[in-house]
C-alpha positions in Angstrom: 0.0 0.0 0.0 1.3 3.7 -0.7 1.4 6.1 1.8 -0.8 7.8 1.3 -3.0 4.8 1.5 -1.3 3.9 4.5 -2.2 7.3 6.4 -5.9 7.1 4.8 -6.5 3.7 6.7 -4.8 5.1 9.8 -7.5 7.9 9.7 -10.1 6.1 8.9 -9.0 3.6 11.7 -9.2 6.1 14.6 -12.3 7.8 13.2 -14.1 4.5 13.9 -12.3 3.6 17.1 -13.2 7.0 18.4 -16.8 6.9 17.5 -17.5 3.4 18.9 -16.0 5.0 22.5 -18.1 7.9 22.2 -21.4 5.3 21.1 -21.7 5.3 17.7 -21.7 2.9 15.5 -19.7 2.6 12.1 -20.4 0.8 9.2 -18.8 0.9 6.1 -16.9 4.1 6.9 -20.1 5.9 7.6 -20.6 6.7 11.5 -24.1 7.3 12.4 -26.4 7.9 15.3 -30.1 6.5 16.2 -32.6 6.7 18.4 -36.6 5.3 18.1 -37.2 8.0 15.4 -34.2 9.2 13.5 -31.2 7.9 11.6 -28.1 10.5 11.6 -25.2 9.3 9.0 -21.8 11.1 9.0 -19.6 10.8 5.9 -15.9 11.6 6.4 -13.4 11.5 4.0 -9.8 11.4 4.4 -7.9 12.9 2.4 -3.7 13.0 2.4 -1.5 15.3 0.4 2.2 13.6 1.5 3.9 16.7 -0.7 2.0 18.8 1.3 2.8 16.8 5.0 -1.0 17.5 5.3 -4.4 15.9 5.9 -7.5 17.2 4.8 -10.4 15.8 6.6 -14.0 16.5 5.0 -17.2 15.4 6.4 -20.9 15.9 5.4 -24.2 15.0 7.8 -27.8 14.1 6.9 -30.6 13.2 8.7 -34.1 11.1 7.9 -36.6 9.4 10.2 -36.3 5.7 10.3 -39.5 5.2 8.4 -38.9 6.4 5.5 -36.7 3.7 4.4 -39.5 1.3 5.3 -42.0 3.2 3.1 -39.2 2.9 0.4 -38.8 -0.3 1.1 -42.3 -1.7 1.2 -42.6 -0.4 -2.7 -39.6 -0.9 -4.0 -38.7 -4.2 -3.2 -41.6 -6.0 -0.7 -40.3 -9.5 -1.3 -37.1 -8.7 -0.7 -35.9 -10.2 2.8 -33.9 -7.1 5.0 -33.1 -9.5 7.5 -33.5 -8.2 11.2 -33.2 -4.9 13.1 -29.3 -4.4 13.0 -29.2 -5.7 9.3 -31.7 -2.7 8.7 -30.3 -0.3 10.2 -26.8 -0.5 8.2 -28.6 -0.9 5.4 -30.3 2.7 6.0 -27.0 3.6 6.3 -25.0 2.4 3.2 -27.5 0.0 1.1 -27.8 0.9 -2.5 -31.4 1.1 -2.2 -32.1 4.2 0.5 -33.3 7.6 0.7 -30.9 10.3 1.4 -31.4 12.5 4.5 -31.8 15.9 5.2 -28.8 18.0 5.2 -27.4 18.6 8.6 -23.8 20.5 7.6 -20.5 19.6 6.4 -16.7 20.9 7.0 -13.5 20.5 6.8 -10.4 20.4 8.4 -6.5 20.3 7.7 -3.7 18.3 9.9 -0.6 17.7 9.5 0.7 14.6 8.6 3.1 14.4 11.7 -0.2 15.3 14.2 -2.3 13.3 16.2 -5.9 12.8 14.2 -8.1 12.2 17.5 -7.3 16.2 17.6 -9.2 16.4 14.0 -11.5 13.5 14.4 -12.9 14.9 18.0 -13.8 18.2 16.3 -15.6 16.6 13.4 -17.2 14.3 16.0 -18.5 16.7 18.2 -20.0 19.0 15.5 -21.7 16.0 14.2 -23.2 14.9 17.6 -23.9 19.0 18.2 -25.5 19.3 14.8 -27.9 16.1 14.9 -28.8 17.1 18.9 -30.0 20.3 17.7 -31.8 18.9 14.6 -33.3 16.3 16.4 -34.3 18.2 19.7 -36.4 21.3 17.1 -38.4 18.5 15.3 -39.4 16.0 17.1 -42.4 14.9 14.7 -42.6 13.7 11.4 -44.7 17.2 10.4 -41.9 19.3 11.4 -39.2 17.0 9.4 -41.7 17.7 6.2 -41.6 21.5 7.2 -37.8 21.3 7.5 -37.6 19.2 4.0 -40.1 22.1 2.8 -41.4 22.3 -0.7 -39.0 21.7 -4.1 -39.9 23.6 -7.2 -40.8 21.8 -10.2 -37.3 21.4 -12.0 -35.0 22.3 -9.0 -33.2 19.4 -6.8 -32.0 16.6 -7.6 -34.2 12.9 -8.0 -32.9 12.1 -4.6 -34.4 15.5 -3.4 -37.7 14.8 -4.7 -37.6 11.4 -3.3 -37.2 12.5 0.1 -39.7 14.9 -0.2 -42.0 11.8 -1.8 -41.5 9.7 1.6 -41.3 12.5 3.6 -44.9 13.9 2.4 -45.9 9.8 2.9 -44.3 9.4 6.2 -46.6 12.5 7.4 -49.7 11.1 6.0 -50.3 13.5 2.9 -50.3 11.0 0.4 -52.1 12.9 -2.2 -49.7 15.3 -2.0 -46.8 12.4 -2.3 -48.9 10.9 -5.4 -49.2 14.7 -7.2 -45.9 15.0 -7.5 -44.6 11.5 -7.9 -47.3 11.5 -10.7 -45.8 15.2 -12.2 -42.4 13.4 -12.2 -43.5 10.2 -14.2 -45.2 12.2 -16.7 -42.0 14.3 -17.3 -40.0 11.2 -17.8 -39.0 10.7 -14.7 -38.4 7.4 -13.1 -36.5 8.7 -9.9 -32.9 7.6 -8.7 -33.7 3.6 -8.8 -35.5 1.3 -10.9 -37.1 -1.9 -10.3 -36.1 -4.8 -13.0 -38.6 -7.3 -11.2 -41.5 -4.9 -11.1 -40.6 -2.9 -14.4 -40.7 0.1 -12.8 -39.0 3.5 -11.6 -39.5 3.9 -7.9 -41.5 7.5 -8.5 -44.0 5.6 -10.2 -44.2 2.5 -7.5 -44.6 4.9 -5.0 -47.3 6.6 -6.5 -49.2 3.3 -6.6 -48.8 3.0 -3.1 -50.1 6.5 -2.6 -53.4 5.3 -4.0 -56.4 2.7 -3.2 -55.3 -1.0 -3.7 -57.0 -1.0 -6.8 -54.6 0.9 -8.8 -51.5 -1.6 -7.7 -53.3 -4.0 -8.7 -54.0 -3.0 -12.1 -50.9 -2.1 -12.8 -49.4 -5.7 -11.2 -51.7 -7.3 -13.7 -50.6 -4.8 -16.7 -46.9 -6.2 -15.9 -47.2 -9.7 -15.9 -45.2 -10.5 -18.6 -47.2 -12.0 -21.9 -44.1 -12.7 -24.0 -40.0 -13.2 -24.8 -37.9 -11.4 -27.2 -35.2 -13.5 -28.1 -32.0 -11.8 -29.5 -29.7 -14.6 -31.9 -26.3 -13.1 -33.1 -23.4 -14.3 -34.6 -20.7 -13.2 -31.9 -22.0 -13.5 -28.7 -24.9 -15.1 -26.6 -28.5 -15.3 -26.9 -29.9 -12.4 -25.0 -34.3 -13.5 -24.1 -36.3 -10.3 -22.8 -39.7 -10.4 -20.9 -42.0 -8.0 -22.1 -45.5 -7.3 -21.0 -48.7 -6.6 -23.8 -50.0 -4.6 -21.1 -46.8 -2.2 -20.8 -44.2 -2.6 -23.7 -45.7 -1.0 -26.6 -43.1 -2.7 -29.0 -42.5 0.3 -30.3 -38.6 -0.9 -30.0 -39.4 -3.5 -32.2 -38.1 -1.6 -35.6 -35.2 -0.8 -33.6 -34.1 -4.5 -33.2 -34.6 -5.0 -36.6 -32.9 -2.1 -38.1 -29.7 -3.4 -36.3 -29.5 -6.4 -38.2 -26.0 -7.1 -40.4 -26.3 -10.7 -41.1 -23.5 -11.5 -38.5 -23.3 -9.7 -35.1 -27.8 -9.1 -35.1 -29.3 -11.5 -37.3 -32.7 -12.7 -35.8 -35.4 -12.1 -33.3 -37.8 -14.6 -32.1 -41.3 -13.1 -30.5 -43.5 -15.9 -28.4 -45.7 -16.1 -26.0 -44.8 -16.8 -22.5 -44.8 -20.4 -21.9 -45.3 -21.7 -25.4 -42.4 -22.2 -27.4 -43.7 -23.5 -30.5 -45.6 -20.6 -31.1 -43.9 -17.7 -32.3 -42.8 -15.1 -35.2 -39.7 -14.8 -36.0 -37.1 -12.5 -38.2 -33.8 -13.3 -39.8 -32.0 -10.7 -42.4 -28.8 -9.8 -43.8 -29.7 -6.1 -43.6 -32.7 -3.8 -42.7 -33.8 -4.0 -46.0 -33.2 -8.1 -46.4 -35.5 -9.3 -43.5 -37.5 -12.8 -44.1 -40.1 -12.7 -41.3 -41.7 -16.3 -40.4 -44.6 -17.9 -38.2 -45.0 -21.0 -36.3 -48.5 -21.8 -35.5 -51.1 -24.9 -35.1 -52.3 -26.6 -37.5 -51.1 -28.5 -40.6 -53.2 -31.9 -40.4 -53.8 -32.1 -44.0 -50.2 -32.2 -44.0 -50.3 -35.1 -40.7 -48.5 -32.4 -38.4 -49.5 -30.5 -35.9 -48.4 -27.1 -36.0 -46.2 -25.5 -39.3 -43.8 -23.1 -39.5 -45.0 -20.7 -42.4 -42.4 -17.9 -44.5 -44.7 -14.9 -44.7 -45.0 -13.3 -47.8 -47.0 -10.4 -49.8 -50.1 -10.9 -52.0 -49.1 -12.9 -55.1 -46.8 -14.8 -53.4 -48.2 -17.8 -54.4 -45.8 -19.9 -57.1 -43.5 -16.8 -57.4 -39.7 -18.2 -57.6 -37.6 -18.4 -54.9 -34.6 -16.5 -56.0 -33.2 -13.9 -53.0 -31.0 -15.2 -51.1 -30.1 -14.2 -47.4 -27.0 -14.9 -46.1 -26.7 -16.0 -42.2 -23.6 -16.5 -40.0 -23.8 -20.5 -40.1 -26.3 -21.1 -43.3 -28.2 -19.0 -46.0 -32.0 -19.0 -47.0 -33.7 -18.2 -50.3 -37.0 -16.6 -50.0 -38.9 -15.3 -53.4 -39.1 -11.6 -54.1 -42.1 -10.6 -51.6 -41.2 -12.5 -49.0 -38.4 -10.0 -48.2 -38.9 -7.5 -45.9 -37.8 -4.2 -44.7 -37.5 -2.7 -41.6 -41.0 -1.0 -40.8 -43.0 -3.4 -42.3 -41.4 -6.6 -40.5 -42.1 -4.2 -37.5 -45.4 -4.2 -38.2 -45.7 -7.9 -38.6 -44.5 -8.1 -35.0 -46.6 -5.4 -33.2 -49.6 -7.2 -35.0 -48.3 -10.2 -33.6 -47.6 -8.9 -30.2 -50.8 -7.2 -29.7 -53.2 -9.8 -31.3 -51.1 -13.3 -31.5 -51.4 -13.1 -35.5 -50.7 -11.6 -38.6 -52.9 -9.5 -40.4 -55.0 -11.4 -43.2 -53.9 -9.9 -46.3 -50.4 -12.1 -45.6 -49.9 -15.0 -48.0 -48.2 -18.0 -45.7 -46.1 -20.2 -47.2 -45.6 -23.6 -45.3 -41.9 -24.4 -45.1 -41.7 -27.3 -42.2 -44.2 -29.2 -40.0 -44.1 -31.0 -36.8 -45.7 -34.5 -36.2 -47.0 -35.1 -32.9 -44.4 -37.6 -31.9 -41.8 -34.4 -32.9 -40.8 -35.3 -36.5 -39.7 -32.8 -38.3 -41.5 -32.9 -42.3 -40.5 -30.4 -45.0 -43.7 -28.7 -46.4 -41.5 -26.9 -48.8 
């Protein structure tokens, strides 16, 4: 280690050791305070200049009642286990998903490298411990903490700002007030400071839903319950497979996809419903103007199968030759003149699909291959 890494983990050493005998508690280099109500955090940062022979010792504070997190909590993630009171609390103080407090101060101090830090470190401690007595002792209730946080102008602060003032507006039982401007940030774009993969959603809009009757979470739980996979195949590198839900995703990304195919890195996407791999629409191209769309569906027992695998083509497809040819990474496939897409229409082919499960009538389908029911494969074409 350097030594100026050496004298940072001496500092940050005695900043813990001398918090833990005045009764704080450290965790993760934050030191932080609690009583049944309120979570102070202190963050110092050490910082050595050994060309100087000095040590410049910065600190912020912030405070928040302990509820808030749970509030956070309780929409953001609610099947997500915290673990037990201690685990809870450090995560308040340094988890990834927690609202910042209030601002109590900040400062800054220079030592020398030669000096003792407790010198330092006491002075930062006991402006902390001044700072969050005074706070604490002048609002006492969750209505003055929403007084303190105040009101933030549309467009001023930052996400965090607004999120605190979300919870805080929650915490204090003004939930309309909470859902008005939750609701003004989601329809400017917003989707706050965190975003929820498993719910599909920012964390402005989830606490919105909580803002609201029971009703409204559970519409919007049921228009989030994915319908379908997007399945990404290219040449270089893995498969990717998307989720997406008819009652959310517009598809409106579905031209986007295409218009990225080169033959070797994007070449196809696969659209099925959830569940049911043997039904779907698929794409491979060459280019955004080469694209041979296809659809697997039930059917085919004239043929003695049970579902076919069609190439969808334009009117007047019918007996046209086969002559384009679409080159693939491992193979090639020759489609006949209107059978060849480009990018906004084979978009269209899949929105139709998406939203409705089919393709719109005037589509000629050509049958290519078949599947029995015991699983073999026939050619159709």
């Amino acid at each position: 280690m350097s030594a100026a890494g050496d004298l940072r983990k001496l500092w940050d050493r005695r900043i813990k050791d001398d918090a833990t005998a005045r009764g704080l508690r450290s965790v993760g280099g934050f030191v932080y305070q609690s009583d049944e109500d309120y979570l102070a955090v202190l963050i110092p940062i050490a910082w050595p200049d050994i060309k100087a022979g000095t040590v410049r010792l910065s600190w912020r504070a912030e405070v928040k009642p302990l509820v808030l997190d749970e509030i956070l909590w309780a929409a953001f993630m609610p099947d997500q286990d915290l673990g037990g009171p201690r685990k809870r609390l450090n995560l308040r103080v340094n988890g990834a998903f927690t609202v910042s407090g209030l601002d109590l101060g900040s400062g800054a101090l220079t030592a020398q490298t030669a000096d003792d830090p407790g010198v330092a470190v006491a002075t930062m401690l006991d402006e902390f411990e001044r700072l969050r007595a005074e706070f604490v002792a002048a609002h006492p209730t969750l209505d003055q903490y929403r007084d303190a946080v105040g009101p933030i102008a549309s467009g001023d602060g930052s996400r965090r700002d607004r999120l605190l003032q979300i919870l805080t507006l929650m915490a204090a039982g003004d939930r309309d007030g909470a859902a008005a401007i939750a609701d003004a940030e989601v329809a400017a774009g917003e989707r706050g400071p965190m975003y929820s993969s498993s719910q599909r959603a920012g964390v402005f809009e989830l606490l919105s839903l909580h803002c609201k009757p029971a009703e409204a979470l559970a519409e919007f739980r049921a228009r989030n319950t994915p319908t379908h996979t997007l399945e990404f195949i290219s040449g270089t590198r893995r498969s990717i497979v998307l989720e997406l839900a008819a009652g959310r995703d517009t598809g409106a990304a579905f031209g986007n996809h295409l218009r990225d195919f080169n033959g070797t890195d994007d070449f196809a996407l696969i659209l099925s419903p959830l569940g049911d791999r043997a039904e779907y629409l698929q794409a491979a191209g060459s280019g955004p103007d080469r694209i041979t769309v296809e659809v697997c569906q039930p059917g085919g027992q004239q043929w003695g199968v049970d579902s076919v695998r069609y190439v969808i083509g334009r009117p007047g497809a019918d007996g046209a030759p086969l002559d384009v040819r679409i080159e693939l990474p491992t193979s090639s496939q020759t489609v006949g003149a209107v059978e060849v897409f480009g990018v906004d229409e084979a978009a269209e082919l899949f929105t139709s699909y998406y939203r409705t499960g089919s393709i719109p009538e005037c589509y000629s389908l050509r049958p290519a291959e078949g599947w029995a029911p015991d699983g073999t494969n026939v050619q159709l074409g």
